[in-house]
N, C-alpha and C positions, 0 to 999 in steps of 0.2 A: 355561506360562502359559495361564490361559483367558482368550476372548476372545468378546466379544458384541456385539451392534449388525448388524453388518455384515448378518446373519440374523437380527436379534430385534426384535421393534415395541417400538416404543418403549419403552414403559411397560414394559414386562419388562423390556427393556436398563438403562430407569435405578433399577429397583429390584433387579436381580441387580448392577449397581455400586454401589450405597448397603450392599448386605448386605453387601460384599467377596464375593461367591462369584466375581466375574471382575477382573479388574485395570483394562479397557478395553473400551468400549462405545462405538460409531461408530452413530449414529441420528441420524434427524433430532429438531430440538428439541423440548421437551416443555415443560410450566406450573414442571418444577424439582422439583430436592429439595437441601438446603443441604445436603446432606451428600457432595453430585456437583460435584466439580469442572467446568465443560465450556469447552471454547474452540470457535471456529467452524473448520471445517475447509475449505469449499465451497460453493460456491452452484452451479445447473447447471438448465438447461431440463430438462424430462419431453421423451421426447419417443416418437412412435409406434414399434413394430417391426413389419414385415409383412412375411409371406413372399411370394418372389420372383416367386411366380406367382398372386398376389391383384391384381387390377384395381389395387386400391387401391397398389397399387406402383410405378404411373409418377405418382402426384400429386405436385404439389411440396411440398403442406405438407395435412396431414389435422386438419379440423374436424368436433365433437361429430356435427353433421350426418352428418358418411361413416361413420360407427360405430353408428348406431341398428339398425341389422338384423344385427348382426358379434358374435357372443360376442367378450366384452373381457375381457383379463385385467390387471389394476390393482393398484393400491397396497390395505391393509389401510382398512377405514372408519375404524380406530382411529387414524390416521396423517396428520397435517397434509397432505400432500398426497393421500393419498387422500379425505379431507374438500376438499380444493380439486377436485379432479376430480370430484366428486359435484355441488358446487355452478358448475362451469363447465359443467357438462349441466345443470341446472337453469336456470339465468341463459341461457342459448341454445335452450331449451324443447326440446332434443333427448333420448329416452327411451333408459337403454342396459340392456344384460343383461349384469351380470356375471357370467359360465361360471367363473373362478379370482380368486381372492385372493389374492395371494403378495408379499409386500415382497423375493421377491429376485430382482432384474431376472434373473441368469442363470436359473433357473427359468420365468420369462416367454419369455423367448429361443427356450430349448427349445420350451417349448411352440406356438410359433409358427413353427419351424422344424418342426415335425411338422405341423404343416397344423392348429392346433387353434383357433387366433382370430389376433385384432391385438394386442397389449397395448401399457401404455403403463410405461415404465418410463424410471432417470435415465439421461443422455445420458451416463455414461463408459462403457456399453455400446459405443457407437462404436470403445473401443481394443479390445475383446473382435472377436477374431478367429476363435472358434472354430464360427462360425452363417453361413457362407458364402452361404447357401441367403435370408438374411433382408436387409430394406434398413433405414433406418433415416429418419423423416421426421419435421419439424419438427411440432409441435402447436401448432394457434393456437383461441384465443387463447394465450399464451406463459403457462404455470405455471413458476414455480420451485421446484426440491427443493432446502432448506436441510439441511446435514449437519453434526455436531457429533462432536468427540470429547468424551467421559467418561470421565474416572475419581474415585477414589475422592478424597474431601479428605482422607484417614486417611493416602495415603500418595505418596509423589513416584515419578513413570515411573521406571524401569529402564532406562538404555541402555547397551550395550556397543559401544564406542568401540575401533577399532583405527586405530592413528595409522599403521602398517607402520612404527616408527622414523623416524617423515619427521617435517615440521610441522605435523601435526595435532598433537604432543605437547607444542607450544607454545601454538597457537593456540583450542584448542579450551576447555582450564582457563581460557583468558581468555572465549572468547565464551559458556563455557556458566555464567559465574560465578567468580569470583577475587574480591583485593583490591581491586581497582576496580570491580567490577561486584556488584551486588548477585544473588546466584543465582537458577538458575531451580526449582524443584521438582524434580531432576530426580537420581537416582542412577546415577552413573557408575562402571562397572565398565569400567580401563583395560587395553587391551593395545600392548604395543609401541610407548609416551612415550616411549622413550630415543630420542634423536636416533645415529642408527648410520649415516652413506651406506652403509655396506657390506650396508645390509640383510639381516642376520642369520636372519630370520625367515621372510621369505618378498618375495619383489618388491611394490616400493611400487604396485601396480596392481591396481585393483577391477575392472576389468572384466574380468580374466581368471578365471575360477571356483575355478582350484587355488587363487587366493591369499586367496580368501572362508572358506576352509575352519575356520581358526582363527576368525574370529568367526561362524558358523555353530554350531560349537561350543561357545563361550559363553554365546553368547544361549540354545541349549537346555538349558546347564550351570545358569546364573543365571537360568531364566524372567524372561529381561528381557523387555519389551516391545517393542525394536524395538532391532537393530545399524548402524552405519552403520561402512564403511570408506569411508577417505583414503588419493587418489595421496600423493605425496613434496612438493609442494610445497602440498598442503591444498588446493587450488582447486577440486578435483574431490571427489564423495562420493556411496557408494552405499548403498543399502539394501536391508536385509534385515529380513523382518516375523518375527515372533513366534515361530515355526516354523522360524524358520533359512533359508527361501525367499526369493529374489532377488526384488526387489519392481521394475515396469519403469521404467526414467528418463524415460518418456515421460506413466508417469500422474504420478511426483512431479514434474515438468515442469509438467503441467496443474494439478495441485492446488497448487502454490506461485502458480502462473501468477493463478488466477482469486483468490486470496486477494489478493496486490498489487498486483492491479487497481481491487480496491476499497478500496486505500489511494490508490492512482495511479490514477486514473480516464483510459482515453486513451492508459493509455503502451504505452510497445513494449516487446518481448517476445523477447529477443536468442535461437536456437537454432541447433544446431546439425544438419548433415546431414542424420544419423540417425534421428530423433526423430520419432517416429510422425506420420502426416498427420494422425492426430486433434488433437496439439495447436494447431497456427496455427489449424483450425477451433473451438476450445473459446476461444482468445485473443480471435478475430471474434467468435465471438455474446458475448464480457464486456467489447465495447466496445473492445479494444485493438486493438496494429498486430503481427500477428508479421512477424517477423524471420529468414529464412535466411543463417545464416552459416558459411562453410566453419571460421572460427574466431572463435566466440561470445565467448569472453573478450577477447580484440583490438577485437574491434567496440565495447564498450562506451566508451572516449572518443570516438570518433567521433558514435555517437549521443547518447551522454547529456550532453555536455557543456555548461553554461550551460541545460539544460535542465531539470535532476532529473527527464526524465521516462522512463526506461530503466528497463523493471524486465527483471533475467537469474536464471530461475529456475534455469538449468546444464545 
């Protein structure tokens, strides 16, 4: 499957989906083309990156101001946020030198982990672990980068679904559309709906890698767009992106997180353990309460009850 957005401005992202040359394109929003499906995927501060031994890396929070003499490396000018960053140095009379133009924050990263300016790029940067060297600081005034998926209206996502013979092989034909439910666009390509306890196929457990292997497989078999395996009792689910790669529980954690939040404005944010310290910090700046719980699932009538306000991304 090909896939764009993630690396593509805009406007190329929603015209390489409208031709069909890609299946899925992740950009921020654009003026439209009726022929692109898109749903909203995240919303998320911009925020500064600077290397570890720049002045500018014990501030608490960096304004247009601290950046007038600093080669900046930013968003494309073609790109709603980097139209916003133009015009928050503008609107604050502060003049800047853009040295790079790159819509892809790891790209920025690097570069600012080599000593080469500040950039400013989106905040799930923060789970990216691999720029030791780099800090990461809030930008005020506060810009938002809105993110969108896209695909095509020609044709319904692709997922491959492995239930491991557990409950997902019940539950899943119901929530992704059945007789009671009206479907969602979406093609399901099933493995292992027989309900078996004896697990025939492989252990009902995604987080161990041997048992990913089979939908790994599928999804490269079926250029589906995106795998998701289920424990044995369906409560748990992991994913896998395009490529057959383990995609982390910590960013779909955040990204479910800040999406029902802005259904749930205020609510709290049930997690567990594990789960990267970027998410409670991504939960704080969308307004909600995170929540550590030795065991996430249990916690939920405790908090949410008489309250509706519990949102549990897993």
């Amino acid at each position: 499957m090909s896939h764009a957005g993630a690396y593509g401005r805009t406007a190329a992202t929603v015209s390489r989906v409208a031709r069909n040359e890609v299946e899925v394109g992740i950009a921020q929003p654009s003026s439209g083309d009726a022929s692109v499906r898109t749903m909203d995927l995240c919303q998320r501060p911009v925020m500064c990156v600077v290397n570890k031994a720049h002045p500018l890396s014990r501030a608490r929070q960096i304004k247009p101001g601290d950046l007038t003499t600093e080669p900046l490396i930013s968003f494309g000018a073609d790109t709603p946020t980097g139209a916003q960053v133009a015009d928050m140095f503008r609107r604050e009379g502060a003049a800047y030198r853009l040295a790079v133009e790159t819509n892809q924050s790891v790209v920025a990263c690097a570069l600012v982990s080599s000593g080469l300016g500040v950039a400013i790029v989106d905040s799930f940067m923060t789970l990216e672990k691999s720029f030791p060297n780099v800090v990461y600081k809030p930008f005020h005034p506060r810009i938002d980068l809105h993110v969108q998926i896209m695909t095509s209206g020609s044709r319904p996502l692709s997922v491959v679904v492995d239930a491991g013979n557990g409950m997902a092989g019940y539950t899943v034909p119901a929530v992704l559309g059945d007789a009671a439910l009206d479907p969602l666009p979406l093609r399901i390509e099933p493995l292992y709906f027989e309900l078996d306890g004896t697990f025939p196929n492989h252990e009902a457990n995604p987080l161990e890698p041997a048992n990913l292997v089979d939908l790994q497989d599928a999804v490269r078999k079926h250029g589906a767009d995106v795998g998701l395996a289920f424990d044995g009792d369906a409560d748990r689910c992991f994913v896998v992106d395009e490529n057959g790669d383990p995609v982390s529980p910590s960013a779909i954690t955040a990204l479910v997180a800040t999406r029902e939040l802005v259904k749930h404005p205020g609510g709290t944010v049930i997690h567990n353990l594990i789960t990267s310290s970027a998410v409670p910090q991504i939960v704080a700046e969308h307004g909600g309460t995170p929540l550590r719980s030795r065991e996430a699932l249990t916690a939920i009538p405790r908090h949410s009850s008489g309250t509706g306000s519990a949102v549990v991304p897993g």
